[in-house]
Each structure stands twice: as structure tokens, then as C-alpha cells.
C-alpha positions in Angstrom: 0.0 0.0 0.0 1.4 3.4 -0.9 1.0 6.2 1.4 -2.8 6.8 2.3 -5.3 7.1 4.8 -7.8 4.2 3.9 -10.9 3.8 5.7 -12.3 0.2 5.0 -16.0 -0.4 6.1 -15.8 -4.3 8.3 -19.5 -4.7 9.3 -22.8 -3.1 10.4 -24.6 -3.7 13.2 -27.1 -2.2 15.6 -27.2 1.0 13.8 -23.4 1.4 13.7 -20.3 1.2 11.0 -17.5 -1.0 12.1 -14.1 0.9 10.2 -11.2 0.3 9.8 -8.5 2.8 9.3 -5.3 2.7 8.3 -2.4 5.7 7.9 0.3 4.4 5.6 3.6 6.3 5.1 7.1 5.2 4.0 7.9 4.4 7.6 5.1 2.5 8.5 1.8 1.7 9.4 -0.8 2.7 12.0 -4.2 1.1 12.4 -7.2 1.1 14.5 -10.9 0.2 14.2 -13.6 2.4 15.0 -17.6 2.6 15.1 -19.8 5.4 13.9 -23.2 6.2 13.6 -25.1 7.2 10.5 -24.8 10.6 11.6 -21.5 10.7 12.5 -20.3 9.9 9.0 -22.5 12.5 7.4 -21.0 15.1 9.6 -17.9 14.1 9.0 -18.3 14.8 5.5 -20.0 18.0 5.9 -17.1 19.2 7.5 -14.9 17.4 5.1 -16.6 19.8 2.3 -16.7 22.8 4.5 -13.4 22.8 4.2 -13.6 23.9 0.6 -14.5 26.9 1.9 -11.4 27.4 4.0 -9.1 30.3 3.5 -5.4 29.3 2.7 -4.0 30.7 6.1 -6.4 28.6 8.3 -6.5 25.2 9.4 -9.2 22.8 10.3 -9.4 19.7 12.3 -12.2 16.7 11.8 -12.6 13.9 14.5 -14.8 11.1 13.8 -14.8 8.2 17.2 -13.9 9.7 20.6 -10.7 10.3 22.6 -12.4 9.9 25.5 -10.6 8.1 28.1 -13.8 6.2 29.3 -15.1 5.4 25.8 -14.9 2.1 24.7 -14.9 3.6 21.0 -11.5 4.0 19.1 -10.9 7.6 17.2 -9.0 9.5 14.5 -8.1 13.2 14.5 -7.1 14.5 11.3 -5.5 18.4 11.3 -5.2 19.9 7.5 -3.7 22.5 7.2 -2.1 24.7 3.8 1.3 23.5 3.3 3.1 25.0 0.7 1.2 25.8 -3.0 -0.8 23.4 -4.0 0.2 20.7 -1.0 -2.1 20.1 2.1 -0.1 18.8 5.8 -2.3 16.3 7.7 -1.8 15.8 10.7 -3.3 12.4 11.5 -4.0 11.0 15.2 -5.4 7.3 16.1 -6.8 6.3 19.0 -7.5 2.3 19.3 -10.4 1.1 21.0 -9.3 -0.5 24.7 -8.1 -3.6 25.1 -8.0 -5.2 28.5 -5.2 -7.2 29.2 -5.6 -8.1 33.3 -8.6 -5.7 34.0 -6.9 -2.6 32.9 -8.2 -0.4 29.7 -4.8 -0.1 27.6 -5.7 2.6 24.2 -3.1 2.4 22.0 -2.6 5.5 19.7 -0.1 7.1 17.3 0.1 10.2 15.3 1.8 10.2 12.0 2.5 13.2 9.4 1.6 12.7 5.3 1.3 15.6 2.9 -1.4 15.4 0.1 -2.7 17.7 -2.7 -6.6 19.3 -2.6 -7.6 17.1 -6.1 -6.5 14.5 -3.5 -8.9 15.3 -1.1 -11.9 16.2 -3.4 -11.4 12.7 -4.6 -11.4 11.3 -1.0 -14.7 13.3 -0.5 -16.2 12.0 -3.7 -15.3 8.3 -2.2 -16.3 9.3 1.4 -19.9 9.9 0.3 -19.9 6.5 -1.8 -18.7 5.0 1.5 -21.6 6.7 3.8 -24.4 6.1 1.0 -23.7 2.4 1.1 -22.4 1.9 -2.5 -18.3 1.9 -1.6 -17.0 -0.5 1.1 -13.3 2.2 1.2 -12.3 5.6 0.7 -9.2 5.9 0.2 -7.3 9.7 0.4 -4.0 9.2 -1.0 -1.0 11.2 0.0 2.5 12.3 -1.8 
């Protein structure tokens, strides 16, 4: 896999989309799964196109999941920001869901730093509402 952020649908149930995600650079990987509601994932792409709309000297910052130390939900934090002419920064932070290896709530979670372009991204949001409409099982935004 080249260097991406891929979110890959696993299952539905009980009203809520199993993902997985996964940040890929040159170095490495980092993974987690999370679940989202419905409504969630269409706020998550109204903010993704909202950002359209952003001046060049700003940055904005999506969340879909929690960080929430008592949540047994897994997250991811993604910071864009305008890099350098026609490149995008992203900032991308994963949370895992808890695991409890004798009785204690362990969260694993990374950041890691990928650059990608805004044609990049407008395909990404293309995909992302494939992905909450039920006709993609990924969206993939690929990075430089």
C-alpha cells in the first residue's frame, strides 16, 4: 500500500459502521478500528466539504470516534492545514479502541504526518460519500 489514509467499512450492526482505518507512510503503518453512527459519517463529510471553503491561512481539524478516556470507541483526529502551493499537511491522530489485558483499559494510539494535494482530497470526499451512502466498502485519500 502506498502512502494513504484508507478507511475500509468491516461490518454493520445495531445501527453502527464497524471501520477500519489505516495511515500508511514510507515508515510505516498505523491502524485502528472504530464505530460510527449514521450521523456521524455525514458530519464528518459535511465538514470534510466545508473545508472547501477554507481560507489558505487557516487550518481545520475533523474527529470522527472519541478520545475519551472512558469510551470504549477507538478515534481518529485528522489536522489539514495549507502546506506550501498546492500541497495540504495532515496531521493524522489514532486512537485504538481498549483492550484489557488483566482488568486494565490499555488505548493504544499514534500520530503520523503525510502531505497530500486538494484534487487529492476532493477525490477522497467523492469516495467518502460513496462510502456513507452504502455503494463503496473504502475511501481511500491518497498522500504524496
Amino acid at each position: 500500500m502506498g502512502k494513504s489514509i484508507a478507511f475500509t467499512k468491516l461490518r454493520l450492526q445495531d445501527g453502527r459502521l464497524d471501520l477500519r482505518i489505516e495511515t500508511c507512510d514510507e515508515r510505516g503503518v498505523v491502524s485502528c478500528e472504530i464505530h460510527a453512527t449514521d450521523r456521524e459519517l455525514e458530519r464528518f463529510a459535511d465538514d470534510l466539504h466545508g473545508f472547501r471553503n477554507v481560507s489558505n491561512q487557516s487550518a481545520c481539524e475533523f474527529q470522527l470516534g472519541t478520545f475519551e478516556p472512558e469510551s470504549a470507541n477507538g478515534g481518529i483526529r485528522i489536522r489539514i492545514r495549507f502546506h506550501a502551493p498546492g500541497t495540504l499537511a495532515l496531521t493524522v491522530s489514532q486512537r485504538q479502541a481498549p483492550q484489557e489485558p488483566g482488568g486494565d483499559r490499555v488505548h493504544a494510539a499514534a500520530s503520523m504526518h503525510v502531505l497530500s494535494e486538494p484534487a487529492l482530497l476532493d477525490d477522497f470526499i467523492s469516495q467518502w460519500s460513496g462510502l456513507v451512502a452504502g455503494s463503496r466498502d473504502e475511501a481511500t485519500l491518497r498522500c504524496l
